[in-house]
C-alpha positions in Angstrom: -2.8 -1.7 43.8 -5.0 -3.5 41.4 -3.4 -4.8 38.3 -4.7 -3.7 34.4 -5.0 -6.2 31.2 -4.1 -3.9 28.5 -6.1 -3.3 26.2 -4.3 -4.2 23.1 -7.2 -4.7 21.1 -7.9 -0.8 21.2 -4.3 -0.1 21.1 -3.9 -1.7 17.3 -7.3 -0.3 16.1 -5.9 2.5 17.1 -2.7 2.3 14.9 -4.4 0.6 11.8 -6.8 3.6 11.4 -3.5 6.0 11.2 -3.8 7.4 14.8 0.2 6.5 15.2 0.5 7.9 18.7 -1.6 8.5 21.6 -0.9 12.2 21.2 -3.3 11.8 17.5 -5.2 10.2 18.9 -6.2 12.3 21.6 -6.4 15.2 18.7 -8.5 13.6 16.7 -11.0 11.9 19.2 -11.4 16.0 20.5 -12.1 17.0 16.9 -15.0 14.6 16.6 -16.4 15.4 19.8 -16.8 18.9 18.3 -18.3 17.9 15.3 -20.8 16.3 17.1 -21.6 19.0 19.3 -20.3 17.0 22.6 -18.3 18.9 26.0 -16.2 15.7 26.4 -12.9 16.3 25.7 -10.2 14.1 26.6 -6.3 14.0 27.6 -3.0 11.7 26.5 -3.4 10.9 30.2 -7.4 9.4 29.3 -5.7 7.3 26.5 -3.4 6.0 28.4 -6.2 4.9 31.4 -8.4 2.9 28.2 -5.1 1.4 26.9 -4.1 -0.2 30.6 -7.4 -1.3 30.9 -7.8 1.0 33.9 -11.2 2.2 32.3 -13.3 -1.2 31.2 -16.4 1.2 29.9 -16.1 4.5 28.9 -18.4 7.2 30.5 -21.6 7.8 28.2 -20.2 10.7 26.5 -16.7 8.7 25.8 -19.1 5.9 24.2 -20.9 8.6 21.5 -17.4 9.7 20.7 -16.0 6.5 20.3 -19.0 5.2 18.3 -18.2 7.7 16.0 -14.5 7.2 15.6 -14.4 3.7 15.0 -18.1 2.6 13.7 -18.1 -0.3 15.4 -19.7 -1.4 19.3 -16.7 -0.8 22.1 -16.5 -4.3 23.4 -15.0 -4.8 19.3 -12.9 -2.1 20.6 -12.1 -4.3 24.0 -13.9 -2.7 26.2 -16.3 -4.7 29.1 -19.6 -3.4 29.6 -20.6 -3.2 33.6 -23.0 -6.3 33.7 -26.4 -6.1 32.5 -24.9 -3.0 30.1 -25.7 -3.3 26.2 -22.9 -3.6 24.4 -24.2 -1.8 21.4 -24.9 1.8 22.9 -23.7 4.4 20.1 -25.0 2.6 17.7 -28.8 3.6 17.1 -30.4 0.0 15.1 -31.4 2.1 12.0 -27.9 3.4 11.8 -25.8 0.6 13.1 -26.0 -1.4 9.8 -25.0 1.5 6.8 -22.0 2.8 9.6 -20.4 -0.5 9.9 -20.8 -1.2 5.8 -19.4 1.9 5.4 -16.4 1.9 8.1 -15.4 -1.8 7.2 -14.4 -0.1 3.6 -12.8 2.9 5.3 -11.4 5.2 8.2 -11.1 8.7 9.1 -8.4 10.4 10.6 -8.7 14.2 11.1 -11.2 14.1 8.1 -9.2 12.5 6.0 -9.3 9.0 4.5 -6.3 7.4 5.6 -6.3 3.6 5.9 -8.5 1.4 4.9 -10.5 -0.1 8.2 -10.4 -4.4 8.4 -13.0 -6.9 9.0 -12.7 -8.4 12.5 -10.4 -11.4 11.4 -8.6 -9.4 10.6 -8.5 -6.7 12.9 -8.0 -10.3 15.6 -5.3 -11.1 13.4 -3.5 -7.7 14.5 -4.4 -8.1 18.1 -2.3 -11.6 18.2 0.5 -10.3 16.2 0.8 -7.0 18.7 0.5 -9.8 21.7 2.7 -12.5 20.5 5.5 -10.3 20.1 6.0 -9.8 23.2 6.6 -13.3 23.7 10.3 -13.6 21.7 13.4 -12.1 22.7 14.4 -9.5 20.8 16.9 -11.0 18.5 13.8 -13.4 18.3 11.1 -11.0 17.7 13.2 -8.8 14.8 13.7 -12.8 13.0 9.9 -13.0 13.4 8.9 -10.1 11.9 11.4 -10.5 9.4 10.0 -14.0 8.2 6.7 -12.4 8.7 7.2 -9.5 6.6 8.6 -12.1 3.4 5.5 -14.5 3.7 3.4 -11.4 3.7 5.4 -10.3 0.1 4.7 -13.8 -1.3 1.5 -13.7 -0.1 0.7 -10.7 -2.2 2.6 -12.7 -4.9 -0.4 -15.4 -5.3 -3.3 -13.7 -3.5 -3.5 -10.2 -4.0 -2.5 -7.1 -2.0 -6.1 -7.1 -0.3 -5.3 -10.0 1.1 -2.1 -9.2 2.4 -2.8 -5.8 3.9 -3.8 -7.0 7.5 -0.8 -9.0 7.6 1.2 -6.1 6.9 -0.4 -3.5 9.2 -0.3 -6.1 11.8 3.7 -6.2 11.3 3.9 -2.8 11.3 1.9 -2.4 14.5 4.0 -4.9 16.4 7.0 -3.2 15.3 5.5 0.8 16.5 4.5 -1.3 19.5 7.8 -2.9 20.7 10.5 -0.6 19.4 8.6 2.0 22.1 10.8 0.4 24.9 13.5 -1.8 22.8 17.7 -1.3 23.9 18.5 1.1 21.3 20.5 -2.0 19.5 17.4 -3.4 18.8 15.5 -0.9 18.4 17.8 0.1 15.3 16.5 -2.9 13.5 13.4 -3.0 14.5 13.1 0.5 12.4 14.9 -0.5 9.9 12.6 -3.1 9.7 10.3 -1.2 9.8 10.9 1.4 7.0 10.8 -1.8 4.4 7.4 -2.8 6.0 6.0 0.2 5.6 7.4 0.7 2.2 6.5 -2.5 1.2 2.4 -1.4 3.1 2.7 1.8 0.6 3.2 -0.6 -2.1 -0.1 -2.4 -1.0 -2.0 -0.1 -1.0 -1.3 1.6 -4.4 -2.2 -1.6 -5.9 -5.5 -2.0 -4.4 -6.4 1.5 -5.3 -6.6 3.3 -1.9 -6.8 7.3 -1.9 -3.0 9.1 -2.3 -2.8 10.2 0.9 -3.4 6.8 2.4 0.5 5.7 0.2 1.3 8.7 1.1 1.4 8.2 5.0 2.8 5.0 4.4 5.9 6.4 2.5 6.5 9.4 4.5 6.7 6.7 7.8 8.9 5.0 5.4 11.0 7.4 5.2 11.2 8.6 8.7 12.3 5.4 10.1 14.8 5.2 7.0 16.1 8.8 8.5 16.4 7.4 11.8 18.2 4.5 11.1 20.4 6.5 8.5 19.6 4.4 5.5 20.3 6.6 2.9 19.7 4.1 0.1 16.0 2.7 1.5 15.3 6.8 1.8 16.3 6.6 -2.1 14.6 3.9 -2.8 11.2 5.0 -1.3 11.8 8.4 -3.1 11.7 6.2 -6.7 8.7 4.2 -5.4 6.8 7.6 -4.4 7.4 8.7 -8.1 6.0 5.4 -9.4 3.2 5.5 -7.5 2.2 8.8 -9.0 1.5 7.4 -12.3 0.7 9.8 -14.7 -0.9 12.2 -12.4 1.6 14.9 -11.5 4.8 14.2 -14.5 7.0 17.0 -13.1 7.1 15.5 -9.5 7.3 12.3 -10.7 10.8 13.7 -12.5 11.8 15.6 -9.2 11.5 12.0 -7.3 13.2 10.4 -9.4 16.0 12.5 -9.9 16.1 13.3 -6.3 16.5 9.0 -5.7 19.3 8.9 -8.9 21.0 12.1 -7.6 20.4 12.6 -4.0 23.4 12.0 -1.0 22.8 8.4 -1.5 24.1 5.6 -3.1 21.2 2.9 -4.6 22.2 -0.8 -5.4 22.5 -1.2 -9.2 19.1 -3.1 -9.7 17.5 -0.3 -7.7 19.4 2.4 -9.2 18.5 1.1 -13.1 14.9 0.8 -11.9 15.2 4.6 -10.6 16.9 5.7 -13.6 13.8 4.0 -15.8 11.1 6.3 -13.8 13.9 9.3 -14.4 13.8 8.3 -17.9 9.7 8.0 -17.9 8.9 11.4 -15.9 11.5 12.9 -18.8 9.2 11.9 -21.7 6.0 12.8 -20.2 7.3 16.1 -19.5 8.6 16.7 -23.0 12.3 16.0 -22.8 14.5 15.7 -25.6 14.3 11.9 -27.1 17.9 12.0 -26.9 18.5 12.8 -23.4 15.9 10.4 -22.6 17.7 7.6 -24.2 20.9 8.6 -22.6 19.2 8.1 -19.0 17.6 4.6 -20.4 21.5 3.6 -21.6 22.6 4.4 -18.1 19.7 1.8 -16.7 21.4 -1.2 -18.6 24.3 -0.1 -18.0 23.6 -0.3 -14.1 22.1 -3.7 -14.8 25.3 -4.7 -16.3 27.3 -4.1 -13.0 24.4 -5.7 -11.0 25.1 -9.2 -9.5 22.5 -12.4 -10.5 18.9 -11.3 -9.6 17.3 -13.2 -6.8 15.0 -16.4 -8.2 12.9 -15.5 -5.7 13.7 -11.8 -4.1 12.8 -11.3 -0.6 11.0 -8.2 0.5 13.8 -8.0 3.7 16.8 -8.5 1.0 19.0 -6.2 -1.1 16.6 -3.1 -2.7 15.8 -3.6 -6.2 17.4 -7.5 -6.6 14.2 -8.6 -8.6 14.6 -5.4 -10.8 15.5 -7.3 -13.8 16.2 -6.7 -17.7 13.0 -7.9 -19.0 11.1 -5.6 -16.4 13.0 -2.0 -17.8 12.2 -3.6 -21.4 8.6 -3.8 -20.7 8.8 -0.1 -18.6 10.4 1.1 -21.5 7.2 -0.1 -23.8 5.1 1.6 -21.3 7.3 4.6 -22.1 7.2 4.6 -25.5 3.0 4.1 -25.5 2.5 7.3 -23.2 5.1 8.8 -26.3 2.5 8.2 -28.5 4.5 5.6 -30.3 2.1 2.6 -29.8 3.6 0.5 -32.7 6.9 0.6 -31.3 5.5 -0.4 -28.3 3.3 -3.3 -29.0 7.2 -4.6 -30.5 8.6 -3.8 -27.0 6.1 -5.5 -24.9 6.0 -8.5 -27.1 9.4 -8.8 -27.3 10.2 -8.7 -23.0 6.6 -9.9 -21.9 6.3 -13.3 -21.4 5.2 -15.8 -18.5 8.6 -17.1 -17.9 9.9 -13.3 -16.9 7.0 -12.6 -14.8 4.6 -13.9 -12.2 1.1 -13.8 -12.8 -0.1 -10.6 -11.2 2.6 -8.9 -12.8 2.4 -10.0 -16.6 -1.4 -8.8 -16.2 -0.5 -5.6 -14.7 1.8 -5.2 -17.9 -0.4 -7.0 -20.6 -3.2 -4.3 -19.6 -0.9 -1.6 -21.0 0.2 -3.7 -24.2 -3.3 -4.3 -24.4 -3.8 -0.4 -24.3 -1.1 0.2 -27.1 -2.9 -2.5 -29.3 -6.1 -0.5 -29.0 -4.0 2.9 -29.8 -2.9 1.0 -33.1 -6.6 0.3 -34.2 -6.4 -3.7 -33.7 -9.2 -3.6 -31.5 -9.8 -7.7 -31.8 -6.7 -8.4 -30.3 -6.8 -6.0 -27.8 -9.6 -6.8 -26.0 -8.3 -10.6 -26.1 -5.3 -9.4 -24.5 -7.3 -7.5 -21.8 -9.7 -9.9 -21.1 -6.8 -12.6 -20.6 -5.3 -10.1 -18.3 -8.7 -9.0 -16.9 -9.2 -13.1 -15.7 -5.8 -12.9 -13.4 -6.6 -8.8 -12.2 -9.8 -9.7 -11.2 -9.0 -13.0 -8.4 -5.7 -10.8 -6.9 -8.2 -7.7 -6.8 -5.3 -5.8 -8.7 -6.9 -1.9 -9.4 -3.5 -0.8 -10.7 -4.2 -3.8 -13.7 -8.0 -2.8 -13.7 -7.6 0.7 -13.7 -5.7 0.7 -17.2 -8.0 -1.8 -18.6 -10.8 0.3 -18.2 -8.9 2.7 -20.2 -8.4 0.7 -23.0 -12.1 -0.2 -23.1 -12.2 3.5 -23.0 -10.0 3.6 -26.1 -12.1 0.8 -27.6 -15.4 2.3 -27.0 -15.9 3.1 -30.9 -15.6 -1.1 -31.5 -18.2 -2.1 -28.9 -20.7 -4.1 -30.9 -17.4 -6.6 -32.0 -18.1 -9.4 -29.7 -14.8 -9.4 -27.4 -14.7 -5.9 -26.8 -18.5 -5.7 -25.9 -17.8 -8.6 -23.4 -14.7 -6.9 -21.7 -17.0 -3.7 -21.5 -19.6 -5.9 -19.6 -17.0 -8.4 -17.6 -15.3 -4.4 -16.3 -19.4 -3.3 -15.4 -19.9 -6.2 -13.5 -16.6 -6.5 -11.5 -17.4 -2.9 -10.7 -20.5 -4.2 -9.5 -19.6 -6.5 -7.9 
């Protein structure tokens, strides 16, 4: 019987474009065919063949499908052409060119944008991660991905969640990969593992601005995993994450989150539980609770800080939830708080007072000066706003932060009425050309 390479290259582009099992896949691969008015239809069984490498080339229906899917030639999917065989049949040459700009910004799973789709460094990147972990034991392979999954945290630290997404799918995909047929021992970290990867992927993506349901998906396999692996807290703790990443969108499920991570059959660490307590606090205000009560669940924050042991100098994404939750970051939450209140001169105080470069890392005191930035327009100083947001618009702009960018444009939207002063005319035109760009 002839042996099969596998064909991991498809099997990760596969997972990174949200098709999690060969069961979706097969689902969604039918659903295009239809769209495209093609009789091929195919079985988990045909999945299977293309992921042994039983079938090198797809039949010429197969291809069009394929083509379709992925937006990109099959031998980038790891197919190998017959000899003599183009490699580039799907892809017509006046369409080839605007399919592949388009799909290298984004995928489509069922219809729906779910993940955004990698270059091809990247997408080799999470071929050798899928490969190489086959090649540690398993005690091995979970102290791997553990020390992968902490470099990836700081490396969204200095560079920028853009730059750390395909490190993080590729985690994640050698993780969905290996716990398939890991001893059950294992196979219990690997999850667990795996819930704060895919939490930490959520994260990611909410800061560079991808669609909801694309955090979403991320949570929700958060979540799952923390259900399997019955980690009531990291359940808890991706509940208060889900409400943060709401924003201001939806204030009444932001609450219900929040109140379902402070109140739920869980218990959180006290950094975690203060930080939960803060978006309690925040979803209260925006939906019109009583000042009072609102302060009452802020008390209960520093109080929960109190009890809390030393925060980490440098927390670890694979450490205890919440450890670099710290005092100066529910301060400056608080200011946030207290702007959305319509209480910007209280605010500016706040942020002033707790936001400063010792407390937080670069990415992070822009994310926060964009608000204090916003507060400082609400007050009518529209000089030293836009100085503010065009210091925080420098940093924003190298880690590709939209979360940062997303509230400075609407404090140039609150400073519109000063645009022919000189700083607030050049933040209007630095924000046009970075959107540009």
């Amino acid at each position: 019987m002839p042996e099969h390479t596998a064909n991991e290259t498809f099997v990760v582009a596969r997972i990174t474009r949200g098709w999690r099992t060969q069961e979706d896949f097969a689902e969604a691969y039918n659903a295009v065919a239809a769209s495209v008015d093609s009789k091929a239809r195919i079985s988990v069984r045909q999945v299977r063949r293309w992921e042994s490498g039983q079938t090198l080339w797809p039949n010429r229906d197969a291809r069009h499908v394929l083509t379709e899917m992925f937006g990109v030639p099959l031998d980038q999917l790891g197919f190998v052409p017959a000899p003599g065989r183009s490699t580039r049949i799907g892809l017509t040459a006046s369409s080839k060119s605007d399919r592949e700009a388009s799909m290298l910004r984004r995928s489509f799973v069922g219809g729906l944008l779910l993940a955004p789709l990698l270059d091809l460094e990247a997408l080799d990147y999470l071929t050798a991660a899928a490969r190489n972990a086959h090649r540690f034991s398993d005690h091995e392979l979970v102290d791997h991905l553990r020390a992968a999954l902490n470099e990836t945290a700081r490396m969204d630290l200095k560079m920028g969640s853009h730059r750390a997404v395909p490190a993080a799918l590729g985690i994640l995909s050698a993780i969905s990969t290996t716990a398939r047929d890991a001893k059950p021992p294992i196979r219990h970290e690997l999850l667990a593992l795996g819930s704060r990867a895919a939490e930490f992927t959520a994260w990611l993506h909410h800061d560079a601005g991808a669609p909801e349901q694309v955090i979403a998906y991320w949570h929700n396999q958060a979540k799952e995993w923390a259900t399997f692996t019955g980690d009531g807290a990291m359940h808890a703790y991706v509940l208060m994450r889900q409400a943060q990443s709401l924003g201001g969108g939806d204030p009444a499920r932001m609450l219900d989150l929040a109140r379902a991570a402070t109140t739920g059959p869980w218990k959180l660490p006290p950094r975690a539980h203060a930080e939960a307590l803060q978006q309690e606090a925040r979803g209260m205000a925006m939906t019109g609770a009583h000042p009072d009560e609102i302060a009452r669940v802020l008390d209960q924050a520093h109080v929960a800080l109190d009890r809390a042991d030393k925060p980490a100098e440098h927390p670890l994404c694979t450490g205890p939830l919440g450890n670099g939750y710290t005092r100066e970051r529910l301060l400056v939450q608080a200011a946030i708080r207290l702007r959305e209140a319509g209480r910007p001169l209280e605010a500016v105080a706040a942020f002033q007072a707790s936001l400063t470069a010792e407390a937080f890392a670069p990415r992070d005191h822009a994310h926060y000066s964009a608000f204090l930035a916003g507060a400082l327009a609400d007050l009518g100083e529209p000089d030293e706003a836009a100085a503010v947001a065009l210091e925080a618009l420098h940093v924003a702009a190298v880690v590709c932060s939209q979360q940062a960018i997303g509230a400075l444009h609407s404090t140039a939207r609150t400073l519109f009425p000063y645009r022919q002063r000189p700083q607030v005319r050049e933040l209007h035109e630095r924000l046009v050309a970075l959107a540009a760009g």
